[in-house]
ROZA-59502 format. One record per residue (C-alpha): residue in one letter; z, x, y. Coordinates in steps of 0.05 Angstrom, whole numbers, plus 32768, in hexadecimal, padded with zeros to 4 digits. Last residue first. Layout:
<recs>
AZXY
...
</recs>
This chain:
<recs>
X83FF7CDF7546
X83F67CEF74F6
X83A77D0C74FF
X83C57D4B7526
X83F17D6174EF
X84367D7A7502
X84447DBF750B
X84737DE174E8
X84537DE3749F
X84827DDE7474
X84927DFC7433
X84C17DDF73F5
X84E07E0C73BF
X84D47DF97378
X84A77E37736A
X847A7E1D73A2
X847C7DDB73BF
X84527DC073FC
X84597DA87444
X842B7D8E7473
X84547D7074B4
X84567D2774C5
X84687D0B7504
X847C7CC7750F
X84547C917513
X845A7C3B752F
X84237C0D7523
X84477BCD7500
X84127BAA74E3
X840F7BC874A9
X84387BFA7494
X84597C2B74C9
X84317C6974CB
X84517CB174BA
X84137CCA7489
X842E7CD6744C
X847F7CC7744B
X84657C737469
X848E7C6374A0
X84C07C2B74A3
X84EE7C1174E1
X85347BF874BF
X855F7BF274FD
X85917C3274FF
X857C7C4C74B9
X85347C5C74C3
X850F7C45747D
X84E87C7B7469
X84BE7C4D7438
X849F7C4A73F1
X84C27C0673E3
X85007C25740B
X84FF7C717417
X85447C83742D
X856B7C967478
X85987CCD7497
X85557CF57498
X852D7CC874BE
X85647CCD74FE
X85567C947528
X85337CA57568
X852D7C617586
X84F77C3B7562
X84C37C757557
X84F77C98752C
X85047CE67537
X850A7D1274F4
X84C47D2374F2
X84A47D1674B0
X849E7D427474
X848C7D2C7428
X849B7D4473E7
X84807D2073AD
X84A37D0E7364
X84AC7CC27374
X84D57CD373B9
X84E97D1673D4
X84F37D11741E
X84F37D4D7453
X850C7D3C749D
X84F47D6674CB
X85187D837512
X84EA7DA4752A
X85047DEA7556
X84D07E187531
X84F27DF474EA
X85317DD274E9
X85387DAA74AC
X85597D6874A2
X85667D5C7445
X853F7D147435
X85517CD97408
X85237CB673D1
X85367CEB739C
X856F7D1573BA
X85527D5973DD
X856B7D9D73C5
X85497DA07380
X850A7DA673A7
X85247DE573CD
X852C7DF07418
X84FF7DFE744E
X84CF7E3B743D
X84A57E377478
X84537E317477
X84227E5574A5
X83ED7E2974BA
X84047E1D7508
X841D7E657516
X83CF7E7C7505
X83B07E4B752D
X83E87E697565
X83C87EB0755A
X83847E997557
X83917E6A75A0
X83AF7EA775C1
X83847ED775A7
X83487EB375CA
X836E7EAF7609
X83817EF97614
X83427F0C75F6
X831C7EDC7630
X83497EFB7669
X83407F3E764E
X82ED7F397652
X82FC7F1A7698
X83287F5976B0
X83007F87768F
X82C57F6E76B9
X82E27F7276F7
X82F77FC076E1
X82AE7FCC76CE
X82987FB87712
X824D7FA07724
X82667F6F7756
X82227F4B7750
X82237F4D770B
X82667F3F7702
X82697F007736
X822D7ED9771E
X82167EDC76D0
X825A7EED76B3
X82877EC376DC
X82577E8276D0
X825C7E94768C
X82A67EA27684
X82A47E5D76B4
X827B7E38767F
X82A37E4F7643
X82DF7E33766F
X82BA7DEE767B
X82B57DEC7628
X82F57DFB761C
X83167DCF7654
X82E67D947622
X83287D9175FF
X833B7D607635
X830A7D23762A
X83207D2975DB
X83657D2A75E2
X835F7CEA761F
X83317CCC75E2
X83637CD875AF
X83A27CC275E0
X837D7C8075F1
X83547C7D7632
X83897C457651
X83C97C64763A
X83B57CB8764A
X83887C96768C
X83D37C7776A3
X83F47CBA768D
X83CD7CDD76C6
X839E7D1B76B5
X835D7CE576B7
X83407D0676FD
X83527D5276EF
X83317D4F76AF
X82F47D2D76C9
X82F97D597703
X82FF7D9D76D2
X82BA7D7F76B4
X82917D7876E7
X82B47DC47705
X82947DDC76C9
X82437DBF76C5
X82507DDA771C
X82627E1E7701
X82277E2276D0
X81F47E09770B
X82037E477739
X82077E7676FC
X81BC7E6576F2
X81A37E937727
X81647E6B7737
X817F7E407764
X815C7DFD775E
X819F7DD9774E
X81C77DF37787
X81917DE677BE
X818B7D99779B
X81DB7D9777A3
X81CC7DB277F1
X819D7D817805
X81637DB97812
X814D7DC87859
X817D7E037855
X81BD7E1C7870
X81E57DE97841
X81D37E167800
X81FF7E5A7806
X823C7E537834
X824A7E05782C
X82357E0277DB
X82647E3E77D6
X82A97E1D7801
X82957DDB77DC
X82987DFE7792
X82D37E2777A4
X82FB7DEB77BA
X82EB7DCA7784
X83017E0B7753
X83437E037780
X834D7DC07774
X833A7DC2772D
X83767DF8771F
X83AA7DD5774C
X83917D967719
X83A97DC076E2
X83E17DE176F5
X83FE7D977701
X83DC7D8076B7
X840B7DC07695
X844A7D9D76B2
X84647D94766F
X844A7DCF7650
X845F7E00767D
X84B07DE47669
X849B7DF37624
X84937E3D762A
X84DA7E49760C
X84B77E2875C6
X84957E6B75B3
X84577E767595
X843C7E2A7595
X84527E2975DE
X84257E6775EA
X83F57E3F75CD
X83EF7E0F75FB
X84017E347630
X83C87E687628
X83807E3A7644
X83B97E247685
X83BF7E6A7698
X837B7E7F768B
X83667E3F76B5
X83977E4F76F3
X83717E9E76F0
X83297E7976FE
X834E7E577722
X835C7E8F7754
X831E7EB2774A
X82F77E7A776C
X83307E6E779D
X83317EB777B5
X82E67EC477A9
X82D37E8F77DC
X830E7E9A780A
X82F37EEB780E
X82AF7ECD781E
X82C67E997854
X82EB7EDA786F
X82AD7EFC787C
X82AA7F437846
X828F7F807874
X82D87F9A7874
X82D57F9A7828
X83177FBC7804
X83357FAA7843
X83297F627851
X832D7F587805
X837B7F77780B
X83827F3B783D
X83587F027821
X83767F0F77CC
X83B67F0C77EB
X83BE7EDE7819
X83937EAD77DB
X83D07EC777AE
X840C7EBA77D7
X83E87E6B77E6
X83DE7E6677A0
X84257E7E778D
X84437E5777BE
X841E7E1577A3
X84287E287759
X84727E32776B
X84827DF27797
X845B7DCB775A
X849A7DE57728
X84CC7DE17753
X84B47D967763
X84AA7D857715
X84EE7D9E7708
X85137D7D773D
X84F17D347726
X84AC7D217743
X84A47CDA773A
X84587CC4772E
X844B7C84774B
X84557C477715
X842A7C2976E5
X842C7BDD76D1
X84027BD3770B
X83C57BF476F5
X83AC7C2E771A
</recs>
């Protein structure tokens, strides 16, 4: 780590909120051993701890997969979201775990270095699982802020997003390994819901993210001055300059300025508390300053302005 970057500092929150994924891990692998134990006496324990962990992040990753847009549906999930990365890297270890605990009990018995054992298998499950846990480390490995500064924010987006492609790999993996050896319909309702449960998720919130919001009307909003609207818990401020309607957030870069309580200068939202200047369209300072804001996609119909929400992801 670079030396401008400090240790983490867990704050209450962040401790209450790591003491409960590690108690409910811990309840959940006594769980998933004992009852296993009796559902299938002639199950070892290293088999039961196997399954445990494997389904157990398995579950972590549907978890972390419906935050997101959860928080989209309704802002009181927010406090998930900001300790998402912790649930995350619980969710790695345990897949790791599983990975080791399977490569130890099936491939390091043989004459074969187990990796090579693992990639010569012919059940291709085997190979899908390892293609996912790659990627889950590479997320796990960057989560800190200091990989978020030094990667870039779009490459750190980009790196992460690929938790859709490692989870198509684990429905696969799933699929073509532990359902058609278990050979139970009611294990394989419970993946087929996981994957509606996750997929309607993401439609539903892609859905909440283009709908528009009657704000206020044109008429409303002073030429080259802005009316604050609250919409979905933003606060937006809503300019009318040179016959165009634009929405920014209301927040300046600087030091939180209110936008709103400001004017357009030379084609401008000039922030009132120390004159920093973002361009209505897009939310960047003008050259060379490289501050943004926010900007949300807004339109007029009938003489009454709509906004969308949710700011556009090219603006930050």
């Amino acid at each position: 780590m670079s030396v401008t970057y400090a240790a983490v500092q867990w704050n209450g929150q962040k401790k209450l909120y790591d003491w409960v994924i590690a108690a409910g891990v811990v309840l959940y692998l006594g769980l998933f051993v004992g009852l296993g134990s009796v559902v299938h006496p002639q199950a070892t324990a290293e088999t039961l701890l196997i399954r445990g962990l494997g389904t157990a992040a398995f579950l972590l990753l549907h978890v972390v997969l419906s935050i997101g847009p959860l928080t989209r549906l309704d802002r009181r999930f927010l406090p998930l979201l900001y300790n998402r990365r912790h649930l995350g890297v619980t969710m790695f270890t345990l897949a790791f775990a599983h990975g080791v605990f399977s490569l130890v009990q099936f491939h390091a018995l043989g004459d074969v270095f187990p990796l090579v054992s693992l990639f010569m298998a012919p059940a291709r499950f085997e190979q899908l699982g390892f293609a996912a846990l790659v990627i889950l480390f590479l997320m796990a490995a960057t989560s800190h802020d200091f990989w978020l500064k030094n990667l870039t924010p779009r490459v750190w987006k980009r790196l992460h997003m690929l938790v859709y492609g490692a989870y198509v790999l684990l429905v696969a993996h799933v699929s073509l390994g532990a359902l058609r050896s278990e050979r139970n319909p009611v294990l394989v309702g419970i993946v087929a819901v996981g994957v509606c449960v996750v997929a309607g998720l993401h439609v539903a919130a892609l859905v909440v993210r283009r709908r528009y919001v009657e704000v206020c009307e044109v008429a409303r909003i002073p030429e080259n001055r802005a009316v604050l609207m609250k919409v979905d818990g933003e606060k937006i401020a809503v300019f009318r300059h040179d016959g165009k309607v634009s929405a920014i957030s209301n927040v300046c870069a600087h030091q939180g300025g209110p936008l709103s309580e400001g004017k357009i200068v030379d084609g401008c939202v000039t922030c009132p508390w120390h004159g920093y200047q973002y361009l209505p369209e897009t939310g960047a300072s003008p050259p060379p300053f490289t501050e943004k804001v926010a900007v949300y996609p807004v339109k007029v119909e009938g003489g009454k302005v709509m906004v969308q929400p949710c700011a556009k992801t090219n603006s930050m």
